[in-house]
N, C-alpha and C positions, 0 to 999 in steps of 0.2 A: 166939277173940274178935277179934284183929287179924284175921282174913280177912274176919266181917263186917263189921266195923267198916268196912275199906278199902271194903268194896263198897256200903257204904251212903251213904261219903264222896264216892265216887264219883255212883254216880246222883243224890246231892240236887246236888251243887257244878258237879260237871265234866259229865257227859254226863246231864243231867236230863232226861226222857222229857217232860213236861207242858211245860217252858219250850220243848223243841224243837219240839211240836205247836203252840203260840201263837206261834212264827217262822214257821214253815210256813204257818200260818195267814193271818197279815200278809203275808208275802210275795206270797201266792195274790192278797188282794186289794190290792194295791200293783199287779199284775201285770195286772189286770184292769181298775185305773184307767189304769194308763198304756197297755192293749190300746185304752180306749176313747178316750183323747186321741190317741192315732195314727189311729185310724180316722176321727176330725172331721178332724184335721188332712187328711188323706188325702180325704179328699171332698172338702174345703174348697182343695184344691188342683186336682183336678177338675176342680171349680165352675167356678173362677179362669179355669181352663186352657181351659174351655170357651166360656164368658161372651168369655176374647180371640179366638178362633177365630171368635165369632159377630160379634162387632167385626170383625174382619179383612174376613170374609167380606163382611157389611154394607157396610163400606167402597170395597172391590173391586167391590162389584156398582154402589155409587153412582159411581165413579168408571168404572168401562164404561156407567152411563147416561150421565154426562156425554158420555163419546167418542162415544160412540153415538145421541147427539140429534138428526142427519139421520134418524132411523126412528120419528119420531114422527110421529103420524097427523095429518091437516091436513082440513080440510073436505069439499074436493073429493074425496082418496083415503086409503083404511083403509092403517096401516102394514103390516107384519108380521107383531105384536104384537098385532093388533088386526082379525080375522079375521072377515068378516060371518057365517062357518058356527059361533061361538064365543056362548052362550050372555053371555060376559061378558069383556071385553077380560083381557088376560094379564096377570097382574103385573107382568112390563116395560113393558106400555105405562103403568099407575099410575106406575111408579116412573118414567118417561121424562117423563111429565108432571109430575112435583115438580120434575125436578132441572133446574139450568142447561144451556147448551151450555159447553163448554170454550174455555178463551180461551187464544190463541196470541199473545202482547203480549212481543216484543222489547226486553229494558231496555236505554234509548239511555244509553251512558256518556259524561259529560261529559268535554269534552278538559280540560286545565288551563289552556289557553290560550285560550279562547273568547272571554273578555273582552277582552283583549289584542286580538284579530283582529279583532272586533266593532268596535273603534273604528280599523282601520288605514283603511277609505280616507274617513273622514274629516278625519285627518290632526289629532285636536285634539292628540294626546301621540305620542312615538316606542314602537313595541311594546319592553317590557321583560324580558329573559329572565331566570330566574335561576339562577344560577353557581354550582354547590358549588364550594367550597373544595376545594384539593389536597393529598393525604394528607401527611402526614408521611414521611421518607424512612428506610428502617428501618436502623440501625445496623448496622455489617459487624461485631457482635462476637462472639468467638469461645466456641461454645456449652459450655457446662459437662460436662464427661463427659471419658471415656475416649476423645477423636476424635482421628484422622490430621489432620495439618496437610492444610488446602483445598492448596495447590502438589503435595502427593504426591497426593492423591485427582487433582487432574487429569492431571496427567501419568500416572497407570496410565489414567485414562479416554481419553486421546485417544492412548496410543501406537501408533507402527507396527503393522499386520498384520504378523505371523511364521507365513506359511501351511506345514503338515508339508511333507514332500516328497513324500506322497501326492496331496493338493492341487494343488500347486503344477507337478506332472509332468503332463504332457498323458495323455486315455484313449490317442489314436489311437497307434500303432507309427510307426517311422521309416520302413514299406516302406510300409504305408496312404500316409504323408504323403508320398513320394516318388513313391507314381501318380496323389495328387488331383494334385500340379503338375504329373506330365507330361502330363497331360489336359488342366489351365488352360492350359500351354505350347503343345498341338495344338491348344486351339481357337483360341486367339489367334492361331499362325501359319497358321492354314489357308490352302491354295494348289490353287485348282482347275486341274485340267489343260488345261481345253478353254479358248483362248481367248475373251472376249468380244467379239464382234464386230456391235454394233449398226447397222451403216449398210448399208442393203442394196444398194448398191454393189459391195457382196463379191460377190454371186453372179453377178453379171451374167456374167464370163471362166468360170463353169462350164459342163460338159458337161452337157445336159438326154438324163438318162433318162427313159426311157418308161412307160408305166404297162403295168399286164398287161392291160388291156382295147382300149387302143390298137395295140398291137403284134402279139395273137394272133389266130385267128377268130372271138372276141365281139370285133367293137368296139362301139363305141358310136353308136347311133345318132343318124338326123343332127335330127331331128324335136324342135323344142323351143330348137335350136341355131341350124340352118340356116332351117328353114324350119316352117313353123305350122301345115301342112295337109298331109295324109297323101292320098296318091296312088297308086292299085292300076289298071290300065290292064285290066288283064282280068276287071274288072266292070263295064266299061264297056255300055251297050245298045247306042249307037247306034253304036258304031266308032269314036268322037271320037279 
């Protein structure tokens, strides 16, 4: 009697088949309402998303008509846009004839002193500048915390170099450094052998040698030297 007692306890209170089927039930269409507010949502974002890209777009294209206003068609000659072999001018020429030209207008900034200068050489008032005030001068007092007295902070910042002895030792060796100077020492004293003797005076008391052309069976001829006209006596006709 308790067994079914429990099992009848059971399925009416605890796990009841009918109340589980009308959860299920509810759920399904709870699940169905909110499939179909996602899906508006979801479009409707779309839309949105689409709608600004055509705005964009729209705007881009009117803002390149504007730059683009020297290619509009004029009486005399068809644009670009606007092609005689063309059933019907192009959209851009429509759109180039709505829109403005684009305007290139530099904003002049006023000086602050304009008015001032405007009346100097008139001379009615003296020009008048005006003058901030000078700051306030900041208290030397000494900041709240854990700090080093300012006199120790500087004295570690500004003390002596103490270079290691690494540092401080030259690269070069003492025999490098004792041939750069005897090198600086030879050039410094250098002493040529041969005297300098610029005055050509010197050579006058010399013995003139001779050259190899004057001395041996080639000498040198006399033609060019002596005399300007070459002379052969045995091709003469007449005997001269």
């Amino acid at each position: 009697i308790q067994k079914r007692w429990r099992g009848y306890y059971v399925r009416k209170y605890i796990h009841n088949y009918y109340a589980l089927k009308k959860y299920r039930e509810a759920v399904s269409i709870n699940n169905e309402i909110v499939r179909k507010e996602l899906q508006k949502y979801t479009e409707m974002k779309e839309n949105e998303e689409k709608r600004k890209d055509l705005e964009k777009k729209e705007k881009e294209k009117k803002y390149q008509a504007r730059k683009m206003h020297y290619l509009l068609s004029t009486e005399q000659t068809a644009g670009i846009y606007n092609s005689p072999f063309r059933k019907s001018p192009h959209p851009m020429e429509l759109l180039l004839r709505e829109s403005k030209p684009l305007s290139h207008r530099r904003q002049q900034i006023k000086s602050p002193f304009g008015c001032e200068l405007y009346n100097w050489p008139t001379c009615k008032r003296p020009p008048t500048f005006s003058t901030a005030q000078p700051l306030p001068t900041i208290g030397r007092q000494k900041p709240q915390g854990p700090f080093r007295d300012t006199a120790e902070v500087l004295q570690q910042r500004y003390k002596p170099l103490e270079p290691t002895l690494r540092v401080a030792a030259s690269i070069n060796s003492p025999l490098e450094k004792a041939r750069e100077e005897m090198k600086r020492e030879e050039w410094r004293n250098c002493i040529h052998d041969n005297e300098f003797l610029p005055f050509s005076s010197f050579h006058k008391n010399g013995k003139y040698e001779p050259l190899i052309l004057t001395s041996g069976k080639y000498v040198q001829e006399t033609y060019g030297v002596k005399q300007f006209r070459e002379v052969h006596p045995k091709k003469w006709v007449g005997g001269k």
